[in-house]
C-alpha positions in Angstrom: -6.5 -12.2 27.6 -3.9 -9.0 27.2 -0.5 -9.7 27.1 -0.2 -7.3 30.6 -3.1 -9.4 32.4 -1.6 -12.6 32.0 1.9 -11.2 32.9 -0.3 -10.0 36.2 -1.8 -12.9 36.7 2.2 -14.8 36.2 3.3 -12.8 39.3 1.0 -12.9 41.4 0.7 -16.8 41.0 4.6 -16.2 41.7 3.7 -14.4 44.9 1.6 -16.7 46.2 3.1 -20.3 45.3 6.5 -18.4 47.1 5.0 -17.5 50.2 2.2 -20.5 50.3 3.6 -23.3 48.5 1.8 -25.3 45.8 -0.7 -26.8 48.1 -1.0 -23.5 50.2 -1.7 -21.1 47.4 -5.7 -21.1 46.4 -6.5 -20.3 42.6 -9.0 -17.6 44.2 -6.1 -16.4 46.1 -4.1 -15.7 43.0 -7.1 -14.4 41.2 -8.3 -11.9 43.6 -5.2 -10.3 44.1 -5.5 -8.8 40.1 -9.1 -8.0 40.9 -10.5 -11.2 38.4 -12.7 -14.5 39.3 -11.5 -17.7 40.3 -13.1 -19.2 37.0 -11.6 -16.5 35.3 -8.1 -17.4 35.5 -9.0 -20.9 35.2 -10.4 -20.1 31.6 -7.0 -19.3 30.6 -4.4 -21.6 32.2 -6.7 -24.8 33.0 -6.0 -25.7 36.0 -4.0 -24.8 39.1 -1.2 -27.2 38.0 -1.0 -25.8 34.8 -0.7 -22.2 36.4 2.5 -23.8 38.7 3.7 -25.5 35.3 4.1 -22.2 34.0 5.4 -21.0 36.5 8.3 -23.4 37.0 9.1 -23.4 33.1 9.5 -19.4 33.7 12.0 -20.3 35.8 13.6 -22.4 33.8 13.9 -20.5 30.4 15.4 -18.0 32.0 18.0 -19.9 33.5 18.6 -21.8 30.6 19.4 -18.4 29.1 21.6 -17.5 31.2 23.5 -21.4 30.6 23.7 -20.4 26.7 25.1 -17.0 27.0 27.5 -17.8 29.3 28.4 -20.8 27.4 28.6 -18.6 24.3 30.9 -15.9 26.1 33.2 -18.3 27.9 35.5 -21.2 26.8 36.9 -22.1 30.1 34.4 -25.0 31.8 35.6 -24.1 35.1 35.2 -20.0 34.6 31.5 -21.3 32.9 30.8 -23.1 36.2 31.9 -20.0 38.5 29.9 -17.8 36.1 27.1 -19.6 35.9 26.8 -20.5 39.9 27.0 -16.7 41.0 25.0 -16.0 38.4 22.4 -17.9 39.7 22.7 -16.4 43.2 22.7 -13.2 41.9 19.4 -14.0 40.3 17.9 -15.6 43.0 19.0 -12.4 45.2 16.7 -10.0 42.9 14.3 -12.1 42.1 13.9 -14.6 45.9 10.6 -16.0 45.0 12.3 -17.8 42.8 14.4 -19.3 45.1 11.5 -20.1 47.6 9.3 -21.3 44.8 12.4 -23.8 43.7 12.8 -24.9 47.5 9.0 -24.9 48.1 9.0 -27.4 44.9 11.9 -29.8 46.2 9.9 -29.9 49.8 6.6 -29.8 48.6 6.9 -31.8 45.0 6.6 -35.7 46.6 3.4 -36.3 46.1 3.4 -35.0 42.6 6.4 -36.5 41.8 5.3 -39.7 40.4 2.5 -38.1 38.3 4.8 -35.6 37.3 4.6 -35.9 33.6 7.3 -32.7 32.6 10.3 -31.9 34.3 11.1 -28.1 33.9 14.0 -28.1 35.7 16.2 -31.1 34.3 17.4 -29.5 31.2 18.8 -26.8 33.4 20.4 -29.6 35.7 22.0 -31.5 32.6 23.4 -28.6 31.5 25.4 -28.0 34.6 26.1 -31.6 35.1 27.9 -31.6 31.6 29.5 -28.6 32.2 31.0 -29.9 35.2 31.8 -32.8 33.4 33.9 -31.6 31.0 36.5 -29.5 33.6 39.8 -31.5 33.5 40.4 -33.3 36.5 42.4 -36.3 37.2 39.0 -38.6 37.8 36.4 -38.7 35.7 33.2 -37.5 37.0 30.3 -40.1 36.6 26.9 -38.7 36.0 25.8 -38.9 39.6 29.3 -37.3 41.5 28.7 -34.2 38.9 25.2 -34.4 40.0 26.1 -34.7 43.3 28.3 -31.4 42.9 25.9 -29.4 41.7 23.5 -29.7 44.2 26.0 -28.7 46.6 26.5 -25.8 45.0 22.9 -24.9 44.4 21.9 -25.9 47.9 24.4 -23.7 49.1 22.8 -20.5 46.8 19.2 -21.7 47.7 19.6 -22.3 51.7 21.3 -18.5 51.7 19.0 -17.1 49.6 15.8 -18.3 51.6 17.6 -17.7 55.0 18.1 -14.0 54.4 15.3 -12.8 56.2 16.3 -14.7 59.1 19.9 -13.9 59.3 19.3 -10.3 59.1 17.1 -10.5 62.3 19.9 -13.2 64.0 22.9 -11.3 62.9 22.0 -7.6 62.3 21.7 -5.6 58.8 25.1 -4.6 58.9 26.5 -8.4 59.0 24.1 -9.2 56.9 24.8 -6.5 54.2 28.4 -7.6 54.5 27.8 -11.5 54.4 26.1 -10.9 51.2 28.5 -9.1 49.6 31.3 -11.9 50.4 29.1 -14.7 49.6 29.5 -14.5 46.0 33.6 -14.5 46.5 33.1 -17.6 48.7 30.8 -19.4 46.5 34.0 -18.9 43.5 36.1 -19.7 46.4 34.7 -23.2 47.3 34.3 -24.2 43.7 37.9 -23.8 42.5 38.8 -25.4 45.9 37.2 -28.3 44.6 38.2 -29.0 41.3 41.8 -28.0 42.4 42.0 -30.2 45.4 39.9 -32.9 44.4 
């Protein structure tokens, strides 16, 4: 398989586990939207599951690279944090299918979870968690508060993200437009606020 053909067959499998879900998107689905067969696109990634495992360690990587050059480029654990998080956001904003594949996967993953025999998106996690870890505070953070943290501050990206569609029919294009330009401001806003005010 061509380099192009399997970066083809990548987004479309990206297209379709956004909009259907694991359990919603068909391999003949993902196939026939390139033109090939079913057993085609099995013949390369195996399975349907190994397809979504692709997928999700996409994701992951590229994240991850965004964790190591920012770690690289700033000292500051705090200025790492707000880097990082509206970094995040601003991916999620040009790219949304990730940000509907990772919310599809939360909702979606329970019956996988106990089979689930790779993790793609822990090492991503960790690395946030330790970040926030290391910010001085007066407390020290267990594992599971700076856990708990960054799944506020994730949920927050993700729930926005996903929702745009729907706010801009609630609210209008024009709030819209504007919400989304503050929202990255807020997001460092609510951060500081809580690792200055405990």
């Amino acid at each position: 398989m061509s380099k192009n053909t399997r970066e083809q067959l990548l987004e479309s499998a990206r297209r379709c586990f956004a909009a259907k879900g694991f359990y919603g998107a068909s391999i003949a689905d993902i196939a026939d939207e390139i033109g090939l067969t079913k057993q085609a696109l099995l013949h390369h990634f195996g399975s349907k599951e190994k397809l979504y495992g692709e997928i999700l360690k996409g994701i992951a990587e590229g994240i991850i690279s965004d964790i190591i050059r920012t770690r690289a480029h700033v000292t500051n654990p705090l200025a790492q944090l707000e880097a990082l998080m509206t970094g995040i956001l601003d991916r999620q904003l040009a790219h949304s299918e990730e940000a509907q594949i990772l919310m599809r996967e939360l909702l979606d993953n329970r019956a996988r979870a106990e089979q689930a025999g790779n993790w793609y998106l822990k090492p991503f996690l960790d690395s946030l968690v330790s970040i926030v870890r290391t910010i001085p505070l007066e407390e020290d953070l267990t594992e599971a508060r700076a856990l708990a943290l960054v799944y506020q501050f994730l949920g927050s990206i993700n729930y926005f993200v996903v929702s745009e569609p729907t706010l801009t029919q609630m609210f209008g294009k024009e709030v819209h437009a504007a919400m989304r330009q503050d929202y990255s401001e807020q997001l460092r806003l609510l951060i500081r606020h809580r690792f200055h005010h405990g």
